[in-house]
Every structure is written in C-alpha cells, then in structure tokens.
BAKE-227571 format. One record per residue (C-alpha): x negated, y, z; residue number from 0; residue in three letters. Coordinates in pm, 1 decimal. Example, Ala and Ser with C-alpha at 12.3 -4.5 7.8 and 13.67 -1.06 7.14 Angstrom:
<site x="-1230.0" y="-450.0" z="780.0" k="0" r="ala"/>
<site x="-1367.0" y="-106.0" z="714.0" k="1" r="ser"/>
//
This chain:
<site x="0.0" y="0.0" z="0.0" k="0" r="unk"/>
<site x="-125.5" y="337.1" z="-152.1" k="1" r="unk"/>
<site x="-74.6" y="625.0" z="106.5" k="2" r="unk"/>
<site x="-132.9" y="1063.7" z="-34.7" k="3" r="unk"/>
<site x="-234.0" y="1120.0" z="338.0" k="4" r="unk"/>
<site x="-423.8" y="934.3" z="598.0" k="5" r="unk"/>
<site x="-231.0" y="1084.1" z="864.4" k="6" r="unk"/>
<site x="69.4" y="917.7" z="699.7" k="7" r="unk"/>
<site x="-106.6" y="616.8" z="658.2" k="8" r="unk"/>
<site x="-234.0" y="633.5" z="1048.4" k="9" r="unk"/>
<site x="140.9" y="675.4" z="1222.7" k="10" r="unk"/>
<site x="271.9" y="345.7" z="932.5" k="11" r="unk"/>
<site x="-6.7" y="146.0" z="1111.1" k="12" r="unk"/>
<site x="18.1" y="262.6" z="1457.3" k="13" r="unk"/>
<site x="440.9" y="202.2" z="1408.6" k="14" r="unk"/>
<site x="362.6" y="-138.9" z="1172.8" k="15" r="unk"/>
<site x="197.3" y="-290.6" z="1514.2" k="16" r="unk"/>
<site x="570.5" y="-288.4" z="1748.8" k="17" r="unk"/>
<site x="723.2" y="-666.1" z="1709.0" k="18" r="unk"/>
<site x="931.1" y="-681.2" z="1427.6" k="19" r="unk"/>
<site x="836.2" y="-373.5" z="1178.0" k="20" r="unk"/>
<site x="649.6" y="-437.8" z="866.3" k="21" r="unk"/>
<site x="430.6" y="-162.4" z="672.2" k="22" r="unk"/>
<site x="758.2" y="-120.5" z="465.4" k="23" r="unk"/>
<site x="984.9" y="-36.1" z="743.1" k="24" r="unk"/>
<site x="760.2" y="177.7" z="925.4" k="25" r="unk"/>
<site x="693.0" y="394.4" z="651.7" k="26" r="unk"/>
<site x="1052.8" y="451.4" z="618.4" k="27" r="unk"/>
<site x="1110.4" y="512.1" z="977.2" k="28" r="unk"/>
<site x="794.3" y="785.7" z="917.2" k="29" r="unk"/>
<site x="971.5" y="937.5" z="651.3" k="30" r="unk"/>
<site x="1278.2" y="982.8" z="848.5" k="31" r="unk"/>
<site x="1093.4" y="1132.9" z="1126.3" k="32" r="unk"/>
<site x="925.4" y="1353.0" z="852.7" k="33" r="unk"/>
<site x="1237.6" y="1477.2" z="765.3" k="34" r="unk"/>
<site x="1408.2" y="1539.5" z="1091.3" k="35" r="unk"/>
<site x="1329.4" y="1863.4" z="1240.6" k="36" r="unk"/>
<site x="1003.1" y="1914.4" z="1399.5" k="37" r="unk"/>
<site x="1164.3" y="1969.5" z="1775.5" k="38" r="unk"/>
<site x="1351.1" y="1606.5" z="1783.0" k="39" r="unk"/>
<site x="976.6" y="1406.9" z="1674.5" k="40" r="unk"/>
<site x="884.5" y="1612.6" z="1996.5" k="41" r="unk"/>
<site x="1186.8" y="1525.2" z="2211.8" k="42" r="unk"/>
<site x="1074.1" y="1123.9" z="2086.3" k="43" r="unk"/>
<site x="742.5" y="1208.3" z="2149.4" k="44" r="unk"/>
<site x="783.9" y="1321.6" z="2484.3" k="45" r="unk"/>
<site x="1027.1" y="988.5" z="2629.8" k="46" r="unk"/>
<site x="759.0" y="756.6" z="2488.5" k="47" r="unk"/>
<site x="471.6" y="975.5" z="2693.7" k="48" r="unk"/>
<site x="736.8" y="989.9" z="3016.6" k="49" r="unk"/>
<site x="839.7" y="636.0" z="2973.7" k="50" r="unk"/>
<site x="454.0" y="526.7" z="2936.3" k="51" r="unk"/>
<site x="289.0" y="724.4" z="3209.7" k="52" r="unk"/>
<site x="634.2" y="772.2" z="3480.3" k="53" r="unk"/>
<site x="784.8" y="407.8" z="3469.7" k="54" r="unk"/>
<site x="795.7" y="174.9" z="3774.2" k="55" r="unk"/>
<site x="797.5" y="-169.0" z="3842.0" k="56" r="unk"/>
<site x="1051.3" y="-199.4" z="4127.0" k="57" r="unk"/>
<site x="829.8" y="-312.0" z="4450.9" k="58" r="unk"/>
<site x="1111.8" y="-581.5" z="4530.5" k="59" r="unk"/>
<site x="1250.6" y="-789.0" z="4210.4" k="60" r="unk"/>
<site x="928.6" y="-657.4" z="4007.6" k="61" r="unk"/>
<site x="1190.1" y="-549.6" z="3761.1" k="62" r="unk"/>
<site x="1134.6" y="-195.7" z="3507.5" k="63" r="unk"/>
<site x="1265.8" y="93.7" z="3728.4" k="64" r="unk"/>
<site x="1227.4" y="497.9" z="3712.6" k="65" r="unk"/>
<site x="1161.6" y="441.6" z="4166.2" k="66" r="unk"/>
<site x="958.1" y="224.1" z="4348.3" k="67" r="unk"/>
<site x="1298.2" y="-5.2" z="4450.4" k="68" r="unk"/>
<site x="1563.7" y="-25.7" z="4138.9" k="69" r="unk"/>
<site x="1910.5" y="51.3" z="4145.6" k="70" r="unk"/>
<site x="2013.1" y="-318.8" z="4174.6" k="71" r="unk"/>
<site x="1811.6" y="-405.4" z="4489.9" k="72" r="unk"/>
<site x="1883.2" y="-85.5" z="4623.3" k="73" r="unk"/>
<site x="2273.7" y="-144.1" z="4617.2" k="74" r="unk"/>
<site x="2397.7" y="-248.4" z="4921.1" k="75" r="unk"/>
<site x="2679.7" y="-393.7" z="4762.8" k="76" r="unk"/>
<site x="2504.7" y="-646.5" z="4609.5" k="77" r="unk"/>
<site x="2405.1" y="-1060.5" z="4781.4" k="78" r="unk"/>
<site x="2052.3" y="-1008.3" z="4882.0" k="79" r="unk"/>
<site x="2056.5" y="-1354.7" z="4980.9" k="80" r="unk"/>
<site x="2111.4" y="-1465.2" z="4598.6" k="81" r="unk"/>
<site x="1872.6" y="-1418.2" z="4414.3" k="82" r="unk"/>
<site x="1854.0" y="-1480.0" z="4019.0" k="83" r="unk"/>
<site x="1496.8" y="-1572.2" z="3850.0" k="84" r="unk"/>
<site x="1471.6" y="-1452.5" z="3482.2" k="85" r="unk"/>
<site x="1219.7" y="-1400.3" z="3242.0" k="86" r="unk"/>
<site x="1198.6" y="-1021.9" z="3190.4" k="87" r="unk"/>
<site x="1395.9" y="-728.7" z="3205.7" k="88" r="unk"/>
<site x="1594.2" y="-805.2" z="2863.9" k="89" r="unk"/>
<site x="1729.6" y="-1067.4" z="3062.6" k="90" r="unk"/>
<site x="1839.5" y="-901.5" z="3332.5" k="91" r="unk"/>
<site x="1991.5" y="-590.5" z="3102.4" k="92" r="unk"/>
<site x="2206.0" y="-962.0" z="2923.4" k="93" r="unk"/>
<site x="2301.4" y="-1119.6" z="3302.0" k="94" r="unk"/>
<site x="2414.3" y="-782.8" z="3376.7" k="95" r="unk"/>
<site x="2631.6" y="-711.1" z="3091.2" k="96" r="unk"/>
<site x="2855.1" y="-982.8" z="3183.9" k="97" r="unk"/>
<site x="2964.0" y="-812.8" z="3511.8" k="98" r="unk"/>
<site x="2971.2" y="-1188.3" z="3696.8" k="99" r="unk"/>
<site x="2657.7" y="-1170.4" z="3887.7" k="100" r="unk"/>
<site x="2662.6" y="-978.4" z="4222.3" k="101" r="unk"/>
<site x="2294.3" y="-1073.5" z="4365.6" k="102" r="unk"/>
<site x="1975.2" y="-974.5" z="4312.4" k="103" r="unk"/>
<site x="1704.0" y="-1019.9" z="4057.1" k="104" r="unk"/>
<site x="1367.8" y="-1151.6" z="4046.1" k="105" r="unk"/>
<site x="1198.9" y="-1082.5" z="3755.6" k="106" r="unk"/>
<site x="885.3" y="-1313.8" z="3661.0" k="107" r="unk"/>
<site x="720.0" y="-1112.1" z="3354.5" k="108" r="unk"/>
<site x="716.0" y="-1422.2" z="3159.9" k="109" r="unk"/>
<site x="713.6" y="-1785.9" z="3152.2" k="110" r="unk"/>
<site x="406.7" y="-2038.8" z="3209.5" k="111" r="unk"/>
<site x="245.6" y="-2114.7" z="2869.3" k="112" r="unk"/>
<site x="-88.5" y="-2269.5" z="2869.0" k="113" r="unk"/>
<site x="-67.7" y="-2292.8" z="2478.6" k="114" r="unk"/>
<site x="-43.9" y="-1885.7" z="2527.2" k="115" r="unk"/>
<site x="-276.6" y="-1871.5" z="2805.7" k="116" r="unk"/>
<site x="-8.4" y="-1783.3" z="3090.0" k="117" r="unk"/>
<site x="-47.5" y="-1983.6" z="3387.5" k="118" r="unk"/>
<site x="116.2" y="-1991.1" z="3759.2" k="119" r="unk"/>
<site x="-120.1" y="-1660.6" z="3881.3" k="120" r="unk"/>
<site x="-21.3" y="-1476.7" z="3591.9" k="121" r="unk"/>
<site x="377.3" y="-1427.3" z="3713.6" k="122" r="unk"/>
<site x="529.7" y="-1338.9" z="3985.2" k="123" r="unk"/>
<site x="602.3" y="-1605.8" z="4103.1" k="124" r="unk"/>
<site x="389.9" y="-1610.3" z="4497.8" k="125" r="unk"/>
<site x="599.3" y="-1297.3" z="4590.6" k="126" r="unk"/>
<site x="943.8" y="-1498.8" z="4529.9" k="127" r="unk"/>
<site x="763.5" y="-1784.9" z="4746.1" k="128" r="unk"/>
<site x="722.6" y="-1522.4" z="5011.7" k="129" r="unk"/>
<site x="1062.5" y="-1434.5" z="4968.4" k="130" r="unk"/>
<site x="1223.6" y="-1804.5" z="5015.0" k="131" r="unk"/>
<site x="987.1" y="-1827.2" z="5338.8" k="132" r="unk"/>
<site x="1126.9" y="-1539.9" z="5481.0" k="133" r="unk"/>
<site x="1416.7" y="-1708.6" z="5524.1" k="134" r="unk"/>
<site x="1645.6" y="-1383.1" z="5410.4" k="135" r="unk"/>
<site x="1769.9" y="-1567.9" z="5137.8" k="136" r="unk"/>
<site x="2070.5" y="-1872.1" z="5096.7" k="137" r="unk"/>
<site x="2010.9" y="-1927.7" z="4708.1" k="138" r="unk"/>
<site x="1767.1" y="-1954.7" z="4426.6" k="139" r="unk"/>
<site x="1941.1" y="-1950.5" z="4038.8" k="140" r="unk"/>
<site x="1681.7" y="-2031.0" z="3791.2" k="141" r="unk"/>
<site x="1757.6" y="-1818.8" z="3437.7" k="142" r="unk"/>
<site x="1497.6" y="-1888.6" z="3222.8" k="143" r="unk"/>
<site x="1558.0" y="-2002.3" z="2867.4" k="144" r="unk"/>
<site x="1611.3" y="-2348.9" z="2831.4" k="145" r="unk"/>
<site x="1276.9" y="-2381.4" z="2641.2" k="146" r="unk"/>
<site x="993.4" y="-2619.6" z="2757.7" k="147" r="unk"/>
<site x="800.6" y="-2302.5" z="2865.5" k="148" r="unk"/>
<site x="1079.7" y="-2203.7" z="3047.3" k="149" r="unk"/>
<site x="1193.9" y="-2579.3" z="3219.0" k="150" r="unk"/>
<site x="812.7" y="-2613.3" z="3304.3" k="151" r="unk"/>
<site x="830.9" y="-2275.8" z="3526.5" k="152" r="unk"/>
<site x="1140.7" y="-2383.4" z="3676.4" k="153" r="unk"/>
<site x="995.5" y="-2714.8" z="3760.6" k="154" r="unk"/>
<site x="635.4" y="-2549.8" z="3906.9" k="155" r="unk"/>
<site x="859.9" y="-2289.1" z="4125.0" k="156" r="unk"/>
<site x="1095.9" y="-2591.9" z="4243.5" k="157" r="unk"/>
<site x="791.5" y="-2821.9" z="4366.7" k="158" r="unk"/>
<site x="689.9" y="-2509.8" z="4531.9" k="159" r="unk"/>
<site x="1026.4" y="-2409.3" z="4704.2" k="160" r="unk"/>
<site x="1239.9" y="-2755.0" z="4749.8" k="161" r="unk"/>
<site x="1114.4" y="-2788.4" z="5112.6" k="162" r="unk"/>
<site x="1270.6" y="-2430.5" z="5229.0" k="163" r="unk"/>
<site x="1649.6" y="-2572.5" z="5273.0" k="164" r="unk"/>
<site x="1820.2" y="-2340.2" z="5043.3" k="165" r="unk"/>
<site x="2011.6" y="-2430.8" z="4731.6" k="166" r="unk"/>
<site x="1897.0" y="-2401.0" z="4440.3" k="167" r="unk"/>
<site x="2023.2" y="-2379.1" z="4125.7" k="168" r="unk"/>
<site x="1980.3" y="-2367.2" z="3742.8" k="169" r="unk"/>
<site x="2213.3" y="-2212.3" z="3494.9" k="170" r="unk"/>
<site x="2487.6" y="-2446.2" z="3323.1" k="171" r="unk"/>
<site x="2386.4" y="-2583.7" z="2983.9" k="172" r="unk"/>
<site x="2651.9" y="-2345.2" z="2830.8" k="173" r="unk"/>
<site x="2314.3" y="-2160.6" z="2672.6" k="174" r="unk"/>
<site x="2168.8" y="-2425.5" z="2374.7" k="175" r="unk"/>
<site x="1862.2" y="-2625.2" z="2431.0" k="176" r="unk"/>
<site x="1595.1" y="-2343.3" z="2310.6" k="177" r="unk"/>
<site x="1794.9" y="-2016.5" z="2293.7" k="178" r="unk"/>
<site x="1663.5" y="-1734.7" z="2481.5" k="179" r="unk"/>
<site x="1916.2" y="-1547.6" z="2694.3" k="180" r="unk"/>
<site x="1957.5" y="-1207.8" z="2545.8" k="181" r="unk"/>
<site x="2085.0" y="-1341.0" z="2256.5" k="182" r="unk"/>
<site x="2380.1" y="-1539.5" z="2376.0" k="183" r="unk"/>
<site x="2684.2" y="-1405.3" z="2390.0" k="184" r="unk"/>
<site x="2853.5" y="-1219.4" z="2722.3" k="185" r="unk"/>
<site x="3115.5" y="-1430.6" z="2813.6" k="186" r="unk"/>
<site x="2917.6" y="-1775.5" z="2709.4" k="187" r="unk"/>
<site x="2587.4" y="-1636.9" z="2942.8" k="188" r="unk"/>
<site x="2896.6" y="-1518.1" z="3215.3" k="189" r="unk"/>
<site x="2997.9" y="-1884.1" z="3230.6" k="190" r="unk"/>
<site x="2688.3" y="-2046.0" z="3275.3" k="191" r="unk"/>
<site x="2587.9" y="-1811.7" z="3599.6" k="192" r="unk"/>
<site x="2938.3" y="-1896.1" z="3764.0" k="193" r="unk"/>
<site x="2921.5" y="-2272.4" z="3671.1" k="194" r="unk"/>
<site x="2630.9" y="-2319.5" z="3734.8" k="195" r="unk"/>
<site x="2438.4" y="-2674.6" z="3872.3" k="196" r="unk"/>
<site x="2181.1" y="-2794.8" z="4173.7" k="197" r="unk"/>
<site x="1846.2" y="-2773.9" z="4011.8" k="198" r="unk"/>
<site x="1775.4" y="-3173.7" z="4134.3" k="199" r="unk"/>
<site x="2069.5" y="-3268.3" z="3902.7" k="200" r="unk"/>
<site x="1965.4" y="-3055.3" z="3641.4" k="201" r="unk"/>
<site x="1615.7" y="-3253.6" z="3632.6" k="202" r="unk"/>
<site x="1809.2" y="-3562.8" z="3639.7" k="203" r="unk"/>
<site x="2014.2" y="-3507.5" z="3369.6" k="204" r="unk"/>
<site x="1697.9" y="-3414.3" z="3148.0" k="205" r="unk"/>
//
C-alpha cells in the first residue's frame, strides 16, 4: 500500500496494530478522522490519553474501574458472599447485561495457557484464594468459557479451594462447548448463571 504522506502512513500502522483492523480499514477510519473537524480528533485524542494514564484496576474484584474499589463491589446492595470468576472485564460488562446476577465479581485477567505462556502466577487467582480463606464468602461460580483453557483454570482454582467448605459452582452448559461469553446471547448467558451446577458434578459429567 502506496501512502502521499508518511504521517498518513504512520497513524494506518499505529491504528492497523488494534485486534481486528487491517491496513484497509484503518486507513478509512484515518480518513474519516481527517475529515471530521479538527476539535472532535482532539476530544478522541484526549479519552484515549485519560483512559490510558487515569484508569484503575478496582483493589477488590481486580476489575477496570475509574476508583480504586468499582461501582459493583462498592454497592452495598449487592451478595458479597457470591462471588462470580470470569475471564476479563468483557465478561463481566455480558453477566451484567442480563440483570440476573446480584454478587460480586472476580476478575482473573485471563485464563491459564501454557501454549500462550500464561500460567497460575500470571492471574489473579492467589488474591481470590485469600478471599475463600477469609471465610467472608458462601459461594464460588466459575464463568470462564467453556474452552480447555478455560476448564483447566477452573480445575487449578478448584484443587486449590475444594477444602474451604463453600459451594462451588460452574455455569450451566446453556453456553456451547468453546464459545466465549460475550458473545452469547442475554437471556441464554442469564440462564446459565441462575441454573447453574456444583463444580464436582460438572467434572463428572466431562
């Protein structure tokens, strides 16, 4: 791809590098922005620079907040004693959106891949450890996609917990075998939180 101006052809890499956007769609998004006045490229400008150098990762559920403790965990209307393991925040933002969960989050930052190089120390999963040995909470859900990845963390943070006395629990089998949970559907993801099984049965049925 020929470009008249390096500076054009700089901002088609730098935007060519986010998942998802080829050298062809960035250069279209960077000819919109070249035609939108100069004021709203600053207003985007300056939310990527906030959002970059001001956001938080809530102390408690590890999850992307604007303060050190997120809205959720900060809600006293919510279960603190139920707490709901997902992947990443995208997963929370789905669980959410189907208005049937009234716990808490704890947010791993991933899932344990040694084919990726992501093992045990990489997540956070020690701090949700320290959280069943408090003894605060009554139930663990795991949320993961129903990947291997994601059935291999479940299993490492089960062998870890299964001695503490509360339940725990995995997500009904509504969600397919390899589907990731922001892209099911509200009211199929709603279903599996509220029917959801004891993890030990789960295995079983595997």
């Amino acid at each position: 791809m020929e470009f008249s101006s390096k500076l054009l052809e700089k901002a088609v890499n730098e935007i060519s590098q986010l998942p998802g956007i080829g050298k062809r769609t960035a250069l279209r998004l960077v000819l919109h922005l070249l035609k939108q006045p100069k004021e709203q490229t600053g207003f985007l400008t300056q939310a990527l620079v906030a959002m970059r150098e001001e956001i938080k990762f809530c102390e408690s559920c590890h999850n992307i907040s604007d303060t050190t403790i997120c809205e959720i965990c900060s809600n006293t209307n919510r279960n603190h004693q139920l707490v709901c393991v997902v992947e990443d925040i995208r997963d929370v933002m789905a669980i959410e959106n189907t208005g049937q969960f009234k716990g808490v989050y704890h947010v791993l930052g991933g899932k344990i891949s040694p084919i990726d190089g992501v093992g045990p120390s990489q997540l956070k999963i020690a701090s949700l450890v320290e959280k069943v040995k408090s003894g605060k909470l009554s139930e663990v859900i795991f949320a993961l996609s129903s990947t291997m990845e994601g059935d291999t963390t479940n299993f490492y943070i089960y062998k870890q917990i299964a001695d503490s006395g509360i339940i725990i629990s995995t997500i009904a089998r509504g969600i397919a075998v390899g589907d990731e949970l922001e892209y099911a559907d509200e009211v199929t993801l709603g279903r599996s939180i509220l029917q959801r099984l004891p993890f030990e049965k789960a295995i079983k049925n595997n």
